[in-house]
N, C-alpha and C positions, 0 to 999 in steps of 0.2 A: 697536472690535474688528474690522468689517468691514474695516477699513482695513487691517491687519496682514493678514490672507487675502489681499487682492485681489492683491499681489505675487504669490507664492507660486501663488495661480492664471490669473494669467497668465503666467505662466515656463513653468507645464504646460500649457498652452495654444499658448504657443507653440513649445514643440518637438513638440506633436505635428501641430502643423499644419506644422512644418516635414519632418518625418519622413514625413506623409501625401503633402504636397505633391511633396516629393523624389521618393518611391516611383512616383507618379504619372508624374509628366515621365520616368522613366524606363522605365517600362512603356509608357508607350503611346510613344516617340520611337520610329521606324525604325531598326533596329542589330538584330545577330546574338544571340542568346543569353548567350553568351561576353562579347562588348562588355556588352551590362546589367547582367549578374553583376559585372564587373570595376567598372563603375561604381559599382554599388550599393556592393560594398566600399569603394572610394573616399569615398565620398558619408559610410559610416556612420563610418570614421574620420576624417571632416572634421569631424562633428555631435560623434562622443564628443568630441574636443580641443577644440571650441565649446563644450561642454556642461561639459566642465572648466573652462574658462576662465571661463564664466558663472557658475558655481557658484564658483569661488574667490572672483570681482567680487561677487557677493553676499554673501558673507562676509564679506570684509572691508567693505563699506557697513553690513551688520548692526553690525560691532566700533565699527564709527565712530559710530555713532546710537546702539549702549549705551553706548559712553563719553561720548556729547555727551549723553544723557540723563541719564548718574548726575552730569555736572559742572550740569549745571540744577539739578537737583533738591537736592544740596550747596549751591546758591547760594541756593534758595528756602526751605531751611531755616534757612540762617543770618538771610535776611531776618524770615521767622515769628519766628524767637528773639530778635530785635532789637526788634522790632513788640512782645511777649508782655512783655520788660523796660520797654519804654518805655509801655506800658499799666500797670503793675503802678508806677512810680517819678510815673505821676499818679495814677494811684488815692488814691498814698501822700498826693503834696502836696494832692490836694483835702479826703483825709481830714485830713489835720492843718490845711488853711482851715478846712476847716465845726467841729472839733473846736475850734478856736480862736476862733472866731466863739461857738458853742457856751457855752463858758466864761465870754468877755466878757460877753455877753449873762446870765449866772446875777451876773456880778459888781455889773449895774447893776442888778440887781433886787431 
């Protein structure tokens, strides 16, 4: 379960340390008011179209790992049902050894 989170919190981790970081270098660099403003907006439409792009890329990885999971898990059920018959078709032939073992032995007594 931790596993499934850990993603998810480091994607939010790292845009806000990207967003903190950005802010930063921008604030404190040498430049006019004007210039920083201008960049900041720069800066925030470079991040959302990142922030798109990353968020689609996770999306589809997610689509990709539930269909690679529901094709496992099809594969491992067909193996169980195969396993479940071929337990149940010795059951059968040991029951009809020992039931025939069984008999002979009533026969010579």
């Amino acid at each position: 379960m931790s596993e499934r989170g850990g993603g998810g919190e480091f994607f939010a981790g790292f845009l806000i340390g990207a967003i903190v970081g950005g802010v930063a270098a921008l604030l404190l660099a040498p430049q006019s008011g004007e210039e920083t403003r201008q960049r900041l907006e720069e800066s925030g439409i470079e991040l959302k179209e990142r922030v798109t792009e990353l968020s689609a890329e996770a999306r589809q990885r997610a689509e990709e790992l539930q269909e690679r999971g529901r094709i496992i898990l099809e594969e491992q059920k067909a193996k169980l049902g195969q396993a479940i018959e071929e337990g149940k078709e010795a059951a059968a032939k040991k029951r009809e050894d020992l039931l025939g073992k069984l008999e002979g032995g009533e026969a010579e007594a």
